[in-house]
N, C-alpha and C positions, 0 to 999 in steps of 0.2 A: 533700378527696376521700377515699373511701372506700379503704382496699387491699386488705381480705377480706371475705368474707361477716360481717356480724352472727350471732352465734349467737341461736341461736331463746329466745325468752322464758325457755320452761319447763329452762332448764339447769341447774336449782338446786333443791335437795331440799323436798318437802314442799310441790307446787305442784301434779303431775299424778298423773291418776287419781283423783280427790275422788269421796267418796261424794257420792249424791245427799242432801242433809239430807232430805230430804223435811217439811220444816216443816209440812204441814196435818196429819201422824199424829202431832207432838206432842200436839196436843191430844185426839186420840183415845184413851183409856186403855180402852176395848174392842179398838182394835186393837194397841195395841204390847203387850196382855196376850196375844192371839192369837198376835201373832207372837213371844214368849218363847221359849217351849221348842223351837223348831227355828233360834233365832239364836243369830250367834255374836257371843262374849261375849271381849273383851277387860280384863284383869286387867292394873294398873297399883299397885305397891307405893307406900311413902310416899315412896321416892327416886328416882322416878322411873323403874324398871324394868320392861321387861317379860317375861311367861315365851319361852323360848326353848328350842329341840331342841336336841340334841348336833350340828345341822349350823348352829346359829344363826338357827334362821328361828323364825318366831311363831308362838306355841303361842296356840291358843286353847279356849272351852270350847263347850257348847250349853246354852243356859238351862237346859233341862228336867234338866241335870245338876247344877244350882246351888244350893242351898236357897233363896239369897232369890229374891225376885220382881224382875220387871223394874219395878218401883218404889225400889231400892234402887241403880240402872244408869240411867247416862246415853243415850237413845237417839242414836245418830250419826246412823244415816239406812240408804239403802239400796243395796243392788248388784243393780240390775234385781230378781228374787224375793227375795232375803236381806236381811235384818235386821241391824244392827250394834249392839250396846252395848258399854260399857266400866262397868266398875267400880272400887271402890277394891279392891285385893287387902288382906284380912285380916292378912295376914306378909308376910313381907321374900320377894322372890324366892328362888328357891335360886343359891347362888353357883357361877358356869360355867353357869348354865343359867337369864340373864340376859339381856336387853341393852337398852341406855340406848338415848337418841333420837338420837345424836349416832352411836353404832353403826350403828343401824336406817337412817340417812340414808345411810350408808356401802354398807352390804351387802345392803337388802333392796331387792326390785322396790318400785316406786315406789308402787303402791295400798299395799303394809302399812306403809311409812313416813310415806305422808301421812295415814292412819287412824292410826296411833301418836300423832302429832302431832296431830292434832285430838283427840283421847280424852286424852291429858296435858295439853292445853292446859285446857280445861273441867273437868277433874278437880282440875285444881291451883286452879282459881277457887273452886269448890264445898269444899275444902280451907279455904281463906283469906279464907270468906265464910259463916263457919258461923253469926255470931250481925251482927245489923239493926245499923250504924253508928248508926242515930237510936236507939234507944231501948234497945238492949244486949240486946232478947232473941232464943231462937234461932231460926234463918230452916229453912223446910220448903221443899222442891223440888219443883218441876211440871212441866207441859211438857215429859214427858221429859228433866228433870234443864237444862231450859236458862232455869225462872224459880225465882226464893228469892225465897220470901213471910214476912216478918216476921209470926210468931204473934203479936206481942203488937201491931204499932202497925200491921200489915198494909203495909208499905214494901212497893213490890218490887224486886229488887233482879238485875239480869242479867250476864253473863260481859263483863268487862273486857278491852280489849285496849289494849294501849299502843304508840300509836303510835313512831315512830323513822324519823329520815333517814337514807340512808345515802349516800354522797357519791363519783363519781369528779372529782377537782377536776383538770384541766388548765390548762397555761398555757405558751405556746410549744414545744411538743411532749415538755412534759416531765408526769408525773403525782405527784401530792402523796398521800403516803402516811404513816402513823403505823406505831407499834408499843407495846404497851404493856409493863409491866416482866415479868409475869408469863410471857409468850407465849414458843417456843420462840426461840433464837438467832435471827437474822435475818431475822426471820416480820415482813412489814408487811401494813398492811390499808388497805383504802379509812377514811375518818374518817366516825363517826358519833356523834347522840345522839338523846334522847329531845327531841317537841316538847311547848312547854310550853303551858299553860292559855292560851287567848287566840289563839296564836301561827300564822301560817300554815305551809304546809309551807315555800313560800321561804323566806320570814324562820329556820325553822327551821335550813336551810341555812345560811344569811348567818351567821347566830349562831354555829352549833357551830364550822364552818370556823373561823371569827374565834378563838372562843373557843381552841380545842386547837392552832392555830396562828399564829393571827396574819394570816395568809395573807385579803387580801379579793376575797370572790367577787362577778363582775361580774354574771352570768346564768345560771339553771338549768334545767334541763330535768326531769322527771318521766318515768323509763322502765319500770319495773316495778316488783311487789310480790312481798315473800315472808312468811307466816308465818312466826313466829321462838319458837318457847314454849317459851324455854329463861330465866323460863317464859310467860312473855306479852306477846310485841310481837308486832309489825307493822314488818314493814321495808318503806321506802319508798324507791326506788333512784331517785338522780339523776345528771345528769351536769352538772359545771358546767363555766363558763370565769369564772380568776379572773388578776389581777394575778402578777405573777410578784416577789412578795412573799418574801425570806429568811423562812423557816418558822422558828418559837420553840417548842417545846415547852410545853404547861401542864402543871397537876398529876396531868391523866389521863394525859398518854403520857411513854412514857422517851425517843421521839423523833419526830420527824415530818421529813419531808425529801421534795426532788424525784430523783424516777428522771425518765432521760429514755430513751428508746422503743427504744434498744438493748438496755438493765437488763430491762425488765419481760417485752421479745420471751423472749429467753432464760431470766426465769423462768419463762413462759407454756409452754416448749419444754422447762421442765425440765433445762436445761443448766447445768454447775457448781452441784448441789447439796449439792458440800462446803463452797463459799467462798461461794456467790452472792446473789444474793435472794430468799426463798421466800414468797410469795405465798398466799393463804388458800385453803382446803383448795377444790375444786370444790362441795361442798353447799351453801356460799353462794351467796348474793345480790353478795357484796363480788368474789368472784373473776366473775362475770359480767361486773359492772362492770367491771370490771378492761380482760377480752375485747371487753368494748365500744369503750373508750374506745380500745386499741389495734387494733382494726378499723376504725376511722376515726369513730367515734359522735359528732360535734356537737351546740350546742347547736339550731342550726337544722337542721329534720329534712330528712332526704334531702342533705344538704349533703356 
C-alpha cells in the first residue's frame, strides 16, 4: 500500500521545458541561415563550460554578432519564434564567469539547463566523432550539426547515446544501496550500469545488481528516464523486488548495503546530516528513485 503521494515524473534535472527540435528545419539550410542572425547562440568550451553573469545565469550571444555562420552551430530547435544553437567556444570560459552542467542543474530554471544539457551532450559527440571509424578520414556535419558524413568512404555517422539502468532494489522493506570510494563521506546511491550489446534492459538489471552486489533481483519494473550527458547516457530508472540476499561489494563500489525505511525516511527529511545517510543530490534520477520507492512504488502498478 501506498503512504504518500508519488512525486511527479519530471522531479529530476534536465527533463522539463525541452525545446522543440524541430527536426524538418534540419534539413532546411535556407531556413536555419535565415534564422541565424536573430538566434541565440549557446557557447560551450572544451570542458564542459558555459558563459555565465556575475549573478550566474547564462550568457548567451545572437548569430549576427558571431563571425561564423550557422554552419559551424549545432541547431537545437525551437522556442515558439526563437531559434537555438550552440557551438564549440574558441577558449576556455573565463574563470567565475563559468558554469558546469552539474551547476546549471542546481541553479538555473529548468529551460536553460535542459538546453545546456542537450547543447553539451551533441557537442561532446561531434568532439569525439571528428574522423569515419571505417576508413579514418574526416567526417563533415549536416543537418544542422545532427548528421557526420565521412568525406572519404561517405559513412554516416549520428550522435550516440548510451544507455544505463538505474535501479531501486527493495526487499522486505528495506532498500539496497551502494556508494563508491570517490563520493563524499556517507553519500549512497541507487546501483547502476551500462547495458551491454545484445542485452535487454531487464537482464540489464538482473546483471548489474548481481554483479556490484550479489544481491538477486526477482522482478523489475521500468518507471522513468533521465538524460545524463555527463557526457552521454541515458538513464533508465527501475524499481525492483529482489531476494534479501547479504550484499558483497565488487570492484566498483567501497560498499553496498540494506537501509531499512526509517534510514532513508530521515535522509529524505534531511535529518542528522552530521552522522546520518546522505542520499544523492535531488538533480537525479537516482534520488527520485529513492522518493519512489519510499512512497510506497511496487513492482505491480497501482499496488
Amino acid at each position: 500500500m501506498k503512504t504518500d503521494s508519488l512525486p511527479p515524473v519530471a522531479r529530476f534535472a534536465f527533463v522539463e521545458a525541452a525545446l522543440d527540435r524541430a527536426d524538418a528545419l534540419r534539413e532546411n539550410a535556407d531556413a536555419l541561415r535565415a534564422y541565424w542572425p536573430n538566434a541565440n547562440v549557446v557557447s560551450i568550451d572544451a570542458a564542459g563550460f558555459a558563459p555565465s553573469d556575475a549573478d550566474g545565469r547564462l550568457v548567451t550571444a545572437r548569430g549576427a554578432d558571431i563571425a561564423d555562420s550557422h554552419e559551424s552551430a549545432v541547431f537545437l530547435g525551437m522556442r515558439e519564434d526563437e531559434a537555438w544553437f550552440a557551438r564549440s567556444a574558441a577558449a576556455p570560459c573565463e574563470e567565475g564567469r563559468r558554469t558546469d552542467l552539474r551547476g546549471a542543474a542546481a541553479m538555473w530554471p529548468a529551460f536553460e539547463s535542459t538546453l545546456f544539457a542537450q547543447a553539451r551532450a551533441v557537442l561532446h559527440w561531434q568532439s569525439r566523432h571528428r574522423f569515419c571509424g571505417s576508413c579514418g578520414r574526416e567526417i563533415a556535419y549536416f543537418r544542422g550539426g545532427w548528421l557526420g558524413r565521412c568525406i572519404g568512404c561517405g559513412l554516416e555517422h549520428y550522435p550516440r547515446t548510451d544507455p544505463a539502468v538505474i535501479v531501486a532494489v527493495g526487499a522486505g522493506g528495506r532498500l539496497l544501496l551502494g556508494r563508491q570510494a570517490g563520493w563524499p563521506p556517507r553519500r549512497y546511491s541507487t546501483l547502476a550500469g551500462f547495458v551491454e550489446p545484445g542485452e535487454a534492459l531487464e537482464q540489464a538489471v538482473i546483471r548489474e545488481v548481481m554483479e556490484e552486489s550479489g544481491v538477486r533481483v526477482r522482478e523489475c519494473r521500468y518507471l522513468a528516464s533521465q538524460p545524463w550527458p555527463f557526457p552521454s547516457s541515458l538513464m533508465l530508472g527501475f524499481i525492483a523486488d529482489a531476494e534479501p540476499d547479504p550484499p558483497q561489494a565488487d570492484q566498483e563500489l567501497e560498499d553496498v548495503r540494506w537501509f531499512d525505511r526509517d534510514e532513508i525516511g530521515a535522509a529524505l527529511r534531511g535529518e542528522n546530516r552530521e552522522h546520518g545517510l546522505l542520499l544523492s543530490p535531488s538533480i537525479s534520477i537516482s534520488r527520485w528513485l529513492i522518493e519512489c520507492w519510499y512512497a510506497g512504488e511496487t513492482i505491480a502498478h497501482g499496488a
